[in-house]
C-alpha positions in Angstrom: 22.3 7.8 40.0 19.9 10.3 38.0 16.4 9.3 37.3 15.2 7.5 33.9 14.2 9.7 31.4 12.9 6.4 29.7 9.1 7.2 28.5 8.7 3.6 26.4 9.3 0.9 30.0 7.6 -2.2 29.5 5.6 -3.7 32.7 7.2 -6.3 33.5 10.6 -6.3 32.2 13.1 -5.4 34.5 15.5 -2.4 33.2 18.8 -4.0 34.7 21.0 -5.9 32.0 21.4 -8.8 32.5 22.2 -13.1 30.9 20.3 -15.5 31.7 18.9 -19.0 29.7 16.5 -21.7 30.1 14.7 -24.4 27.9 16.9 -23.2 25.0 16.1 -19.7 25.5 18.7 -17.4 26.2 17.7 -13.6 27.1 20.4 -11.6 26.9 20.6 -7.6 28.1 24.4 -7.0 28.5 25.6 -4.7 25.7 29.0 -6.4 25.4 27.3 -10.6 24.9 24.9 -9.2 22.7 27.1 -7.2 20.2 29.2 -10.6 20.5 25.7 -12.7 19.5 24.8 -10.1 16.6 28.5 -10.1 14.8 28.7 -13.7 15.2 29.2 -14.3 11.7 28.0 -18.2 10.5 26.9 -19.2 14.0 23.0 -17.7 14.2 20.5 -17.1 11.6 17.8 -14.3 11.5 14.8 -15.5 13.9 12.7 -12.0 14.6 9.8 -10.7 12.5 8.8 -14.0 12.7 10.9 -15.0 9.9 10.8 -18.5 10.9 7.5 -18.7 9.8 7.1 -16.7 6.5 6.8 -19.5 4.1 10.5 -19.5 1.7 9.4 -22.0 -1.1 7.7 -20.1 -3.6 10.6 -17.2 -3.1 13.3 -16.9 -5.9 15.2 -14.5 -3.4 14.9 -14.4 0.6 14.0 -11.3 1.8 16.9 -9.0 2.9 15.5 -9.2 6.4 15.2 -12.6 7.0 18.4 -13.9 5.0 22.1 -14.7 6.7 25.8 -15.8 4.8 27.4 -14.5 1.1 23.5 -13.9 -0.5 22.5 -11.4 2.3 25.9 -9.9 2.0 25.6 -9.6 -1.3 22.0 -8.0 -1.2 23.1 -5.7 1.1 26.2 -4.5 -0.9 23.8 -3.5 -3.7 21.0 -1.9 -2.0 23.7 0.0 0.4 23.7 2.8 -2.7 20.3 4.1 -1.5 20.7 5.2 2.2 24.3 6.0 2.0 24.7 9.0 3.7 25.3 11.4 0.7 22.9 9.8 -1.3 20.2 10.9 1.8 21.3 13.9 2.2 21.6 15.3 -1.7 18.8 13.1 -3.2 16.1 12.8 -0.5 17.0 16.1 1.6 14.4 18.0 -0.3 12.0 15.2 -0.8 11.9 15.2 3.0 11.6 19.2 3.2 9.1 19.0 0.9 6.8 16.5 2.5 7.6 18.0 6.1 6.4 21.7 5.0 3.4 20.8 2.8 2.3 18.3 5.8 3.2 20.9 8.6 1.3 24.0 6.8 -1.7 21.5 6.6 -1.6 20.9 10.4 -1.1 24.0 11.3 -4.0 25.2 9.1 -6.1 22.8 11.0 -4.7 23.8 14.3 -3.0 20.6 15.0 -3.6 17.0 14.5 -2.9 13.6 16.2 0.8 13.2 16.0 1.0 9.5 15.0 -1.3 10.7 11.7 0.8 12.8 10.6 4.5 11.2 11.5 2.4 8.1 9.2 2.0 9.7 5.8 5.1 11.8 6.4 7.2 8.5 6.8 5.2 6.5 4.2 6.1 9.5 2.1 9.7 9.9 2.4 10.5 6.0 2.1 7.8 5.4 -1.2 10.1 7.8 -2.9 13.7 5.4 -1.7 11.5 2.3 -2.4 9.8 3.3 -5.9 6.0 2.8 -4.6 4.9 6.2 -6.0 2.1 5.1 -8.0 -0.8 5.5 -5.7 -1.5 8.2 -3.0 0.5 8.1 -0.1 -3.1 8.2 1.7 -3.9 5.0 0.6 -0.6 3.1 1.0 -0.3 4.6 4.8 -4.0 2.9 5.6 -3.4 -0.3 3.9 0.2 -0.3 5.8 -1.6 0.4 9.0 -4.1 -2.4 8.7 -1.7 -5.2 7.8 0.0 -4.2 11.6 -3.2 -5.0 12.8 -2.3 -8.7 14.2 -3.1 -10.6 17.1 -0.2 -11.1 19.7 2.2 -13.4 20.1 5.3 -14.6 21.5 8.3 -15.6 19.7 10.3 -17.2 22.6 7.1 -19.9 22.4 6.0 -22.9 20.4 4.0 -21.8 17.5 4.4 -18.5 18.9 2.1 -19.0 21.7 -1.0 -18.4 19.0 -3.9 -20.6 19.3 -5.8 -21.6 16.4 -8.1 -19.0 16.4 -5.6 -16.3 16.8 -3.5 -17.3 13.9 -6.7 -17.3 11.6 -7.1 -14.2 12.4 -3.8 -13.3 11.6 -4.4 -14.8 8.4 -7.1 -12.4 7.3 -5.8 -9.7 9.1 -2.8 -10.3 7.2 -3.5 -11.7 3.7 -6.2 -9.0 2.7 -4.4 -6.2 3.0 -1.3 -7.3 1.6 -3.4 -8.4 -1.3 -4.4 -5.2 -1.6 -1.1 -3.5 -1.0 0.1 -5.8 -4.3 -2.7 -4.7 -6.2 -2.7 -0.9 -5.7 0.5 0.0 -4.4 3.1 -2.9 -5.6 1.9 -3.9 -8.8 1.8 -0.8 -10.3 5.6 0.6 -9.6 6.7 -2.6 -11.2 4.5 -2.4 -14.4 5.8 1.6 -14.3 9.8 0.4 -13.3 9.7 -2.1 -16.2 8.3 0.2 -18.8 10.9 3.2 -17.3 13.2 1.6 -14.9 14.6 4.7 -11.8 16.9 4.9 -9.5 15.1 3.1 -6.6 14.7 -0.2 -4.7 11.7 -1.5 -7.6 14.0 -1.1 -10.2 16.9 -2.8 -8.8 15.0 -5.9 -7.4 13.7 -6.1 -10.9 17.0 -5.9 -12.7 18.0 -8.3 -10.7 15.6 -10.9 -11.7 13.0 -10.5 -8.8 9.6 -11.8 -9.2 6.7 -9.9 -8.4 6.1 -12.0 -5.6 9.8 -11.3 -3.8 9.3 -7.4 -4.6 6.5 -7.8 -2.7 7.8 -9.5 0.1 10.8 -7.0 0.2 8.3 -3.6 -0.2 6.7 -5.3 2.8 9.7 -5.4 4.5 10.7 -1.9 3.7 7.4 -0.7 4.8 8.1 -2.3 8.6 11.3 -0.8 8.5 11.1 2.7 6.9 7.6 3.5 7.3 6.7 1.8 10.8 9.8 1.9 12.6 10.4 6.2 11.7 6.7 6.9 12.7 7.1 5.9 16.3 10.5 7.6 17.1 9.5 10.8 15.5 6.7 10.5 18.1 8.7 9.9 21.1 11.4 12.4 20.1 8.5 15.0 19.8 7.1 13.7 22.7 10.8 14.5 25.0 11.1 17.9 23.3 7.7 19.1 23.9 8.1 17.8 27.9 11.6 19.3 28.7 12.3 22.9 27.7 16.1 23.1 28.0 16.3 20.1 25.0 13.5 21.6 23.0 15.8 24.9 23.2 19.0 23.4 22.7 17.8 21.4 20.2 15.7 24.2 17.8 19.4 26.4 18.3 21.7 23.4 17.5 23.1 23.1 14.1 22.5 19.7 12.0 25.4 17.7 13.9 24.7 18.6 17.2 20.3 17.6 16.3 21.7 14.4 15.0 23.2 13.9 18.5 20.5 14.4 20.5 18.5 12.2 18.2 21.1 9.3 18.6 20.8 9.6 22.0 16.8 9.3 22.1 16.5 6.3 20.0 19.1 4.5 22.3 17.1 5.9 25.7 13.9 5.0 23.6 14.6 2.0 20.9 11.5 1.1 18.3 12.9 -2.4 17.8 13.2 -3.2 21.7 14.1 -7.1 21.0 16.2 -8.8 18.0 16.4 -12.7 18.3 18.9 -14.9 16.6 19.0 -18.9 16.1 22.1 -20.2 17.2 23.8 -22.7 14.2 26.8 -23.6 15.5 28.3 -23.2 19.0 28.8 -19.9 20.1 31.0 -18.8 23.0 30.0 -15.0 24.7 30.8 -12.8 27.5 30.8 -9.4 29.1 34.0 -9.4 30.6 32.7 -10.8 33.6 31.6 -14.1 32.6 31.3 -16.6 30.1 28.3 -18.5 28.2 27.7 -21.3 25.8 24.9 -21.1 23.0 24.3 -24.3 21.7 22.7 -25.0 18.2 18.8 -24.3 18.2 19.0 -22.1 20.9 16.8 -18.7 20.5 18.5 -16.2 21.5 16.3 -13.1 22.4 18.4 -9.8 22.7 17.4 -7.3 24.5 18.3 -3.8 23.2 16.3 -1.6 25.8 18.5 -3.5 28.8 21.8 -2.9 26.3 21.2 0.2 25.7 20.9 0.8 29.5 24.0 -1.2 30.5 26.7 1.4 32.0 30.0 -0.4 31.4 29.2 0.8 27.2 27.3 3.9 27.4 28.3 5.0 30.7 27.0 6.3 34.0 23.7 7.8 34.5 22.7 5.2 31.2 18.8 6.4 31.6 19.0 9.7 31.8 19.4 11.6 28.6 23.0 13.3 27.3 23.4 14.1 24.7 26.9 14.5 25.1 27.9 11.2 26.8 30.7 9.7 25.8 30.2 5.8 25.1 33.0 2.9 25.5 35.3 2.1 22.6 33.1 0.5 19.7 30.1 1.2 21.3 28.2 3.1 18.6 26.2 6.7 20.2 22.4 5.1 19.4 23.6 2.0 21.4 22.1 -1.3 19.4 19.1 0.7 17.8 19.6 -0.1 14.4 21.3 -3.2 14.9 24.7 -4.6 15.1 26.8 -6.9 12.5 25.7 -7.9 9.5 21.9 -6.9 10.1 22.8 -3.6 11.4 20.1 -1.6 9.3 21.4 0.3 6.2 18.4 3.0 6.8 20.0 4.8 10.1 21.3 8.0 7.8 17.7 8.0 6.2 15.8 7.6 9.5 17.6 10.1 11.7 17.5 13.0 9.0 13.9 12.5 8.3 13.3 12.5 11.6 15.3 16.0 12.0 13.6 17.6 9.0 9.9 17.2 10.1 10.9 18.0 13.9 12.3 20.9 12.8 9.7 22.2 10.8 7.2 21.5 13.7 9.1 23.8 16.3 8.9 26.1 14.2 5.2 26.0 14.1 5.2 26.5 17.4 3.3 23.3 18.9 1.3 22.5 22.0 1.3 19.7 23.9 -2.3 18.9 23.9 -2.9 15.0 25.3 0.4 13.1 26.0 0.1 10.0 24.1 -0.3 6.3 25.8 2.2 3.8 25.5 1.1 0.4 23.7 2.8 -2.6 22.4 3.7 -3.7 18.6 5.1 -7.7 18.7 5.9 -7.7 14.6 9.1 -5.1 15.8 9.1 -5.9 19.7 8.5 -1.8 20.2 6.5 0.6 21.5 3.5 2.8 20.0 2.3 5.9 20.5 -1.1 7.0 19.9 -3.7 9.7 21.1 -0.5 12.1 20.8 -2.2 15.5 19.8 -1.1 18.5 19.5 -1.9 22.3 18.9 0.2 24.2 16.0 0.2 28.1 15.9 -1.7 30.6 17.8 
């Protein structure tokens, strides 16, 4: 078997798929159960991102995130227009060439920079435009984003998270501040612009559709964990594998756009953001992976693993940690593994994410970068992912 390419391994949790439950918590690493758990339709609810705790009563809509049955559906259907493929491609294409070069030519004046800086405001900028939050600086909206992340840890599989009192006050302040300020300078403003000229962007349609201010908020935070958070870290780590292995930087920098979005696929399933999704069983749910069988009883959490599915050989096939780009998957089994998702949360942003990603990478070879401090690995709980930081490199010269 070929050694792991894997960079993002957290201590402590074996690599090896496997099922296993206990005091109503079932952890489940096989690709084949958890695809089952994630397009069981009607039988689990949305339980990551804490959603279980974001108080629902003042909301006129749930958040696309956190909601299940005909609404989500529905929500989905109507926001699907923004990151279909096409629509990426022919809208945002330039948007993104335009933020990579003016942010790469900056960089590269300076001599370089810290990686995760710069993947920041060039995410923050490329979603802002798809979400309709374009009127403050992106400077501002990436620091306020960056300081609402800034919570204690906890543990979803636990009561109350595992959070003791003092933790979860701090989570309050760490948390309620800056979204107060993300309403005031970032939020509130697109919807006062939106309703005086409606676009064609997320604001506009939540308010057409009779959002409050208060569920475009929620949703713009949501967005932000998504687009913004999510995009910054795996244009890290992809960086981070092309700058450390010269026969993928090369094949990569000569490949044409299907053959990058390949190898990208195949990094975010070797290096998932979103390591864990969990579920809340509803109604009995039967699952297997062709081996054997197991019952999920209602009010079971279910925590999926997606770094041990993406692993698991009988989908992805042998050698599953090394890095090929041109492996050939089992039937159904999608090339970025469970990444994005699976079923009726699989997320809508994949086109988006993976050609952003390409643009600014490519723009960055180009510059000719240096690997000047490999970053360290650290822990994000919100998205059950990794971070990157004290990545810097050198540009030009």
């Amino acid at each position: 078997m070929a050694e792991s390419k894997r960079r993002a391994v957290r201590p402590g949790e074996p690599e090896v798929p496997s099922v296993g439950g206990a005091d109503g918590v079932w952890r489940i690493g096989s690709y084949e159960a958890a695809r089952q758990v994630l397009q069981a339709r009607g039988h689990t609810t949305q339980a990551g991102f804490t959603s279980e705790f974001v108080p629902k009563g003042r909301l006129k809509h749930h958040p696309i995130l956190f909601s299940d049955g005909a609404a989500h559906d529905e929500q989905r259907r109507k926001v699907g227009r923004f990151f279909a493929p096409r629509v990426v491609a022919q809208r945002y294409g330039p948007l993104m060439e335009d933020s990579a070069e003016r942010l790469v030519a900056g960089a590269a004046a300076a001599g370089g920079g810290l990686v995760e800086e710069l993947a920041l405001l060039y995410s923050v900028d490329v979603t802002r435009q798809v979400v309709g939050l374009t009127d403050s600086p992106v400077e501002g909206l990436a620091g306020r984003l960056v300081r609402f992340f800034n919570q204690p840890p906890f543990d979803i599989t636990k009561p109350d998270l595992g959070r003791t009192r003092r933790q979860w006050a701090a989570a309050a302040v760490n948390g309620l501040g800056p979204v107060a300020r993300f309403y005031l300078a970032d939020v509130r403003p697109a919807i006062r612009a939106r309703r005086r000229r409606p676009a064609d962007d997320v604001v506009s349609h939540l308010i057409e559709e009779g959002y409050t201010d208060v569920d475009i908020l929620v949703e713009c935070v949501t967005y932000a964990t998504a687009g913004m958070v999510t995009t910054r870290e795996f244009i890290a780590m992809a960086l981070w594998h092309l700058l450390t292995d010269d026969g993928l930087r090369s094949a990569y920098a000569a490949a044409d756009a299907p053959a990058r979005a390949a190898v990208l696929e195949e990094l975010i399933r070797l290096e998932p953001v979103v390591g864990h999704l969990y579920r809340r069983v509803r109604e009995p749910l039967t699952v297997d992976d062709g081996e054997r069988r197991w019952r999920l009883e209602p009010g079971d959490l279910v925590d999926l693993n997606v770094r041990q599915a993406n692993v698991d050989a009988r989908a992805v096939g042998a050698d599953p940690g090394s890095l090929d780009p041109g492996r050939c998957p089992a039937r159904g089994v999608h090339a970025a593994g469970l990444a994005f998702g699976d079923g009726a949360h699989r997320c809508p942003g994949q086109p988006l994410a993976l050609m952003e990603t390409d643009v600014l990478l490519t723009r960055l070879l180009a510059a000719r970068p240096r690997l000047l401090s490999e970053p360290r690995v650290e822990w994000d709980d919100l998205v059950a992912g990794y971070c990157l930081r004290g990545f810097r490199i050198g540009l030009g010269g």
